[in-house]
C-alpha positions in Angstrom: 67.0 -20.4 -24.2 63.5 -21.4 -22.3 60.6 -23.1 -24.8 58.3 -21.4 -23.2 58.7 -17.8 -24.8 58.9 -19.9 -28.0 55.5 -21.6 -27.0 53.8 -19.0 -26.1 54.5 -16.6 -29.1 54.1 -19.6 -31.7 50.2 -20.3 -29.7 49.5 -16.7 -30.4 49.6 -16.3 -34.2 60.7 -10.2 -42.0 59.7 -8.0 -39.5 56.4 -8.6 -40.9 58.2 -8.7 -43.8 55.8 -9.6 -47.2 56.5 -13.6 -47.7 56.1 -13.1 -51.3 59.0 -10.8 -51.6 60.8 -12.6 -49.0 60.8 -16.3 -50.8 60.4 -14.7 -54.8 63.5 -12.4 -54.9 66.8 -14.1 -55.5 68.3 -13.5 -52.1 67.7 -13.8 -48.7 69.8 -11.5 -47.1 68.5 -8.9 -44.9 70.7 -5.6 -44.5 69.0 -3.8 -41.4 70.4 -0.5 -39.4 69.3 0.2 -36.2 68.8 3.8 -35.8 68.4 5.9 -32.1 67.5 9.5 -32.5 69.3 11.8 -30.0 67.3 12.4 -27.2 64.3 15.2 -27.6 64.9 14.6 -31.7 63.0 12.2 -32.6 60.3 14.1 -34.7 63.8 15.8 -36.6 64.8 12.5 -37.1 61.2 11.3 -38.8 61.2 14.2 -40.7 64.7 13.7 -42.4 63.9 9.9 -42.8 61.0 11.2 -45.2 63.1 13.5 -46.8 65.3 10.6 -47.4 62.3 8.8 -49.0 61.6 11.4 -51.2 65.2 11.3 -52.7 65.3 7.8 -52.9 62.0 8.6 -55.4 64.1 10.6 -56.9 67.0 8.8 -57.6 64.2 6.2 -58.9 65.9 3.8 -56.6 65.2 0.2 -57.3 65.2 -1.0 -54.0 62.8 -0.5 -51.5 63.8 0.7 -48.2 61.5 0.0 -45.1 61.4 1.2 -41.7 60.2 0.2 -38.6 59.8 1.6 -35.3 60.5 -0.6 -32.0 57.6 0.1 -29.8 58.9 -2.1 -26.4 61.7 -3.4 -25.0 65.2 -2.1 -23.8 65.2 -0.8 -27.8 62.5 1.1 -27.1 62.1 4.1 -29.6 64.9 2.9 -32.4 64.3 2.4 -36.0 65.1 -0.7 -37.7 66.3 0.9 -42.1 66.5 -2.4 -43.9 66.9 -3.7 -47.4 65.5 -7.0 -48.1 65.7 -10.2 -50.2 69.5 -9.6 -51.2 72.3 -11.2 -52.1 76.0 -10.3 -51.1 77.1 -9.6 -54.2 73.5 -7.1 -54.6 75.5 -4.7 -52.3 78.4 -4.3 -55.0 75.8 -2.7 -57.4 73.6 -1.0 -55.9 70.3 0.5 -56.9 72.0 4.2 -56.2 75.6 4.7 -55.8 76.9 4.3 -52.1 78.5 7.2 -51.5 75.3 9.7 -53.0 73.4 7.5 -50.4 75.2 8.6 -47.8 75.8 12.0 -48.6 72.2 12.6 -48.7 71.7 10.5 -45.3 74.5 13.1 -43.7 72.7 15.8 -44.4 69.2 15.5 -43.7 69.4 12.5 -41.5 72.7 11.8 -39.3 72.6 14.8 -37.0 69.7 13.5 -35.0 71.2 10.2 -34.2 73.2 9.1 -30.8 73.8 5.6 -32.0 73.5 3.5 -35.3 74.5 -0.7 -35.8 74.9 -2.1 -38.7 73.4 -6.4 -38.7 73.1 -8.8 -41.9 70.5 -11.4 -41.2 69.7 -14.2 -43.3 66.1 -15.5 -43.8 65.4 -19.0 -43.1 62.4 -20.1 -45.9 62.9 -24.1 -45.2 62.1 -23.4 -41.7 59.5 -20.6 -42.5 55.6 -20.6 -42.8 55.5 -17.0 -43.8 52.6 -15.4 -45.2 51.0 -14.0 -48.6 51.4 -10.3 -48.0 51.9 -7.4 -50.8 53.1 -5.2 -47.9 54.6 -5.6 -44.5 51.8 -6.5 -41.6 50.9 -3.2 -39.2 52.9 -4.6 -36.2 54.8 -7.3 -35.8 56.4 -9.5 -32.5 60.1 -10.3 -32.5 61.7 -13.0 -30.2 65.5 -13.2 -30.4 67.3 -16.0 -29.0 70.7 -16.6 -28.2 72.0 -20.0 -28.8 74.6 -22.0 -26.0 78.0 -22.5 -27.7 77.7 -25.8 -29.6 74.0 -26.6 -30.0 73.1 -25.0 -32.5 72.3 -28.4 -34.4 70.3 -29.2 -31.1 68.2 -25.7 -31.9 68.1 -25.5 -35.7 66.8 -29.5 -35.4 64.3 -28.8 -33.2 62.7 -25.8 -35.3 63.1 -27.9 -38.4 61.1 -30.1 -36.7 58.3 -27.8 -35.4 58.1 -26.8 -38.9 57.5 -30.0 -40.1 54.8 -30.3 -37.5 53.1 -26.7 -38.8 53.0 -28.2 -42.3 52.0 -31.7 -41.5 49.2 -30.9 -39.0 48.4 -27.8 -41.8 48.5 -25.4 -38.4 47.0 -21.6 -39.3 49.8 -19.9 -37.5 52.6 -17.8 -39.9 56.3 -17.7 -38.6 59.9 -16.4 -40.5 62.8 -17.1 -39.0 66.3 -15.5 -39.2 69.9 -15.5 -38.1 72.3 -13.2 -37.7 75.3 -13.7 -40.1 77.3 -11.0 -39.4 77.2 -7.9 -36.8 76.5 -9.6 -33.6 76.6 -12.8 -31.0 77.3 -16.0 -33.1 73.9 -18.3 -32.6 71.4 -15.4 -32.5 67.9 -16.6 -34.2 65.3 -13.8 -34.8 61.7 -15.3 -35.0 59.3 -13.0 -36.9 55.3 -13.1 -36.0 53.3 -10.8 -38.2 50.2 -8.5 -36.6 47.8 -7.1 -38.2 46.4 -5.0 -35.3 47.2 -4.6 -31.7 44.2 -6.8 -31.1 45.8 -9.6 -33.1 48.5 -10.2 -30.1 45.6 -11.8 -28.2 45.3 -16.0 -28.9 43.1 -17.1 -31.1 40.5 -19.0 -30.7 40.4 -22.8 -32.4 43.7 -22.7 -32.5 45.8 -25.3 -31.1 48.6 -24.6 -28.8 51.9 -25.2 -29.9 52.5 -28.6 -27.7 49.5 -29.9 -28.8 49.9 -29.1 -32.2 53.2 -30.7 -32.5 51.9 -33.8 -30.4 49.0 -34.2 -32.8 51.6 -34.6 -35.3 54.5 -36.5 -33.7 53.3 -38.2 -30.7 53.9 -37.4 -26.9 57.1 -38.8 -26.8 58.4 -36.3 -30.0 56.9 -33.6 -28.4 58.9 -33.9 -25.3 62.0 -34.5 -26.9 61.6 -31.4 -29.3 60.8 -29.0 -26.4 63.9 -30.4 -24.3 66.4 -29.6 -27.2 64.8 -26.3 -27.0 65.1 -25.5 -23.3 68.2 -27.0 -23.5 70.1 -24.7 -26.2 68.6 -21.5 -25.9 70.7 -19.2 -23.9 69.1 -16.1 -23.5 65.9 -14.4 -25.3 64.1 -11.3 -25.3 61.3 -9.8 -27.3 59.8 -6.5 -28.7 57.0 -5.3 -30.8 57.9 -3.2 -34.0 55.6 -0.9 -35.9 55.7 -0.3 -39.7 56.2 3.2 -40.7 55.0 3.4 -44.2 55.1 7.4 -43.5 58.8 7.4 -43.4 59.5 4.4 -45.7 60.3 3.6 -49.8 58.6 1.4 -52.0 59.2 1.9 -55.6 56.3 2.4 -58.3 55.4 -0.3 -60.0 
C-alpha cells in the first residue's frame, strides 16, 4: 500500500453507514452482495430491487436492507445489498426465512444479473471515528487496501495509532474502517468516508492535513514512523465512490 491515497482521503473529510446503528447494535458484521445487472438491464434490475423492497415491507422484515450504487471505478455500475450490525449466529434466525428470501429475489430480481459475490466484512469501532447519522450519508468514498503477507500488525498499528491521533488532537474528520473476514484476499481493509454532497469531496478549509494532524499530536519523529509502516504494508489499493439508493432500499417502520 502507498500512505498517500490514505493521506489524501483522510485530509479530505459503513458505506456511509449511520455510526449509531453501526456501534449500538450487538454486532458488527456486515453481510454485503455485490450485484451487476446484465448489460442494457439495469433499469429492470432497479425496478425488481423495489419490488423486493416492497415485500420485504411485507413480510414486516426486521432487518433493514440497504443499497448502494458504485458510481466510479473498475466496479462501475454494481450494487452493493447489505445487512448491517450482525452477528454470525443473526444469520441462523433470520428476520424472514432464507429460502422465501430467495424465492422472491429469483423472481423479480435474479434474471437481470450477469454476476453476484457474496463478502462478510467486519467493522472496526476501536479504530473508527464514525459519525452521528440516523441514515446513511448521500455519497460516500471507499479506499480498499490490500495488505503484504505478514504485516498486518505493521498496518492495523499504524491506524490504531492515527486514530489515537484523531481523538487526541479532537480532529473534525469522520472515518470507519473494515476488513474482510470472509469472501476475498486475506489482509483487505475497507476505509469508509461519508459525503454529504458531491461538493463535500472538496478539502475543507481549517482543517489540518493528515501529517500535520498526527504530528501535532505525536511529534515529527511519530509521524514519520507511522506513515513508513504504512507505505510499507500496503500492497495494493483502489478507490470508488458509492451512492445511496434510498429508492430501491428497506428500512423498517419504527
Amino acid at each position: 500500500m502507498r500512505a498517500t491515497t490514505l493521506v489524501c482521503a483522510l485530509g479530505l473529510a459503513l458505506f456511509g453507514v449511520p455510526s449509531a446503528e453501526a456501534q449500538t447494535q450487538s454486532g458488527n458484521i456486515a453481510a454485503l452482495e455485490f450485484q451487476t445487472p446484465k448489460n442494457g438491464m439495469s433499469k429492470q434490475y432497479e425496478e425488481g430491487r423495489k419490488q423486493k423492497a416492497t415485500w420485504h415491507k411485507q413480510q414486516n422484515d426486521k432487518t433493514p436492507l440497504y443499497v448502494w450504487e458504485i458510481k466510479s471505478g473498475d466496479n462501475t455500475g454494481t450494487f452493493v445489498v447489505g445487512q448491517l450490525g450482525q452477528h454470525w449466529a443473526d444469520f441462523d434466525k433470520p428476520s424472514v426465512p432464507e429460502a422465501a428470501d430467495l424465492e422472491e429475489y429469483n423472481k423479480v430480481i435474479s434474471a437481470y444479473v450477469q454476476s453476484l459475490v457474496t463478502r462478510y466484512y467486519e467493522f472496526l469501532p476501536k479504530v473508527s471515528n464514525a459519525a452521528s447519522a440516523s441514515a446513511p450519508s448521500k455519497f460516500a468514498e471507499i479506499i480498499t487496501f490490500e495488505v503484504r503477507p505478514g504485516y498486518g500488525q505493521d498496518f492495523r498499528s499504524a491506524i490504531e495509532r492515527v486514530n489515537e491521533a484523531a481523538q487526541k488532537t479532537k480532529w473534525p474528520v469522520n472515518y470507519e474502517w473494515y476488513v474482510l473476514v470472509n469472501g476475498g484476499r486475506s489482509g483487505t481493509y475497507v476505509l469508509v468516508l461519508p459525503r454529504a454532497s458531491w461538493s463535500d469531496f472538496e478539502d475543507k478549509p481549517g482543517t489540518k492535513p493528515f501529517r500535520e494532524m498526527v504530528k501535532d499530536a505525536f511529534g515529527q519523529a511519530e509521524e514519520d514512523s507511522i506513515v513508513k509502516r504504512l507505505d510499507s504494508s500496503i500492497e495494493a489499493e483502489r478507490s470508488e465512490i458509492i451512492e445511496f439508493r434510498a429508492d430501491l432500499s428497506y428500512v423498517p417502520s419504527k
